[in-house]
C-alpha positions in Angstrom: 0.0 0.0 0.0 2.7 2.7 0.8 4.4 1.8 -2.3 1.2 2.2 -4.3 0.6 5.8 -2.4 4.5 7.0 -3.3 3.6 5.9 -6.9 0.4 8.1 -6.9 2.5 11.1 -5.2 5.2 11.1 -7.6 3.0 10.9 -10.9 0.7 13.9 -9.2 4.2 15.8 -8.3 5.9 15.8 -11.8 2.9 16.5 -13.2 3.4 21.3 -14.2 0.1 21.0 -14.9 -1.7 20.5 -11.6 -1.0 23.3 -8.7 0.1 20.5 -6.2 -0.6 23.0 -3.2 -4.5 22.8 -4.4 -4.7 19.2 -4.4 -5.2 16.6 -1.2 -5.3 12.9 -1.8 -6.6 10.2 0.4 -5.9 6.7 -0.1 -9.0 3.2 0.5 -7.2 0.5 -0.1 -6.4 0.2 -3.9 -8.4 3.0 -4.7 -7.3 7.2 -4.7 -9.7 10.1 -3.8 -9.1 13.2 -5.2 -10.1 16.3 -3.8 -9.4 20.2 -3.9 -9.6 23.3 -6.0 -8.1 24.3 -9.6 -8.5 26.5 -11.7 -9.3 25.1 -14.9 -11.1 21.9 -16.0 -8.2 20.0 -17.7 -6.1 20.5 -14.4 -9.0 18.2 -12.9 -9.1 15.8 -16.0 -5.0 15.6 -16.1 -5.0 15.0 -12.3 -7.1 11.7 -13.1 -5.8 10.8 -15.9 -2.2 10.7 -14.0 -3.2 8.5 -11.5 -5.5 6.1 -13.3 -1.9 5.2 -15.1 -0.1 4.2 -12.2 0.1 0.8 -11.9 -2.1 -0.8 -9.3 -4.7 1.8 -8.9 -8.0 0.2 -8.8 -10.2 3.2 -9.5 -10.3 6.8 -8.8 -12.6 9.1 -7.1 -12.2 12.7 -8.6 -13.8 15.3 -6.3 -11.6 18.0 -7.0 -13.6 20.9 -7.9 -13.4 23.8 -10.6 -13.3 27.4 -9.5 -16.7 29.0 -11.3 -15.7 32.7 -10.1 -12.0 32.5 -11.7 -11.5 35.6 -13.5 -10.0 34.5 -16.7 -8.5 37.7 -19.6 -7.4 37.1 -23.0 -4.7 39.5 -24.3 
């Protein structure tokens, strides 16, 4: 289980994508909850996507959620 959890860490922690510092992550058994805050809807996608391809992870619950009031400019 611990190796399964580092596994999960280090995918999430390489990935530039994903603001780390917004993100918690809980562990039952073989499967990974997501949860937290980000600013744009791939960020929440990506997270997923990262941990559904470490080996072992049985399924992932993604609760993180997507900031509505984000004030977004184009140049």
């Amino acid at each position: 289980m611990l190796e399964l959890q580092e596994r999960v860490l280090n995918e999430l922690h390489f990935e530039l994508a994903i603001p780390r510092d917004r993100l918690t992550v809980r562990f039952q058994n073989d499967y990974v909850i997501l949860s937290g805050e980000v600013e744009w809807p791939y960020q929440k996608s990506c997270a997923e996507a990262d941990v559904r391809r470490v080996p072992g992870v049985a399924g992932v619950a993604n609760e993180i959620a997507v900031r509505r009031n984000a004030v977004h400019t184009h140049a």
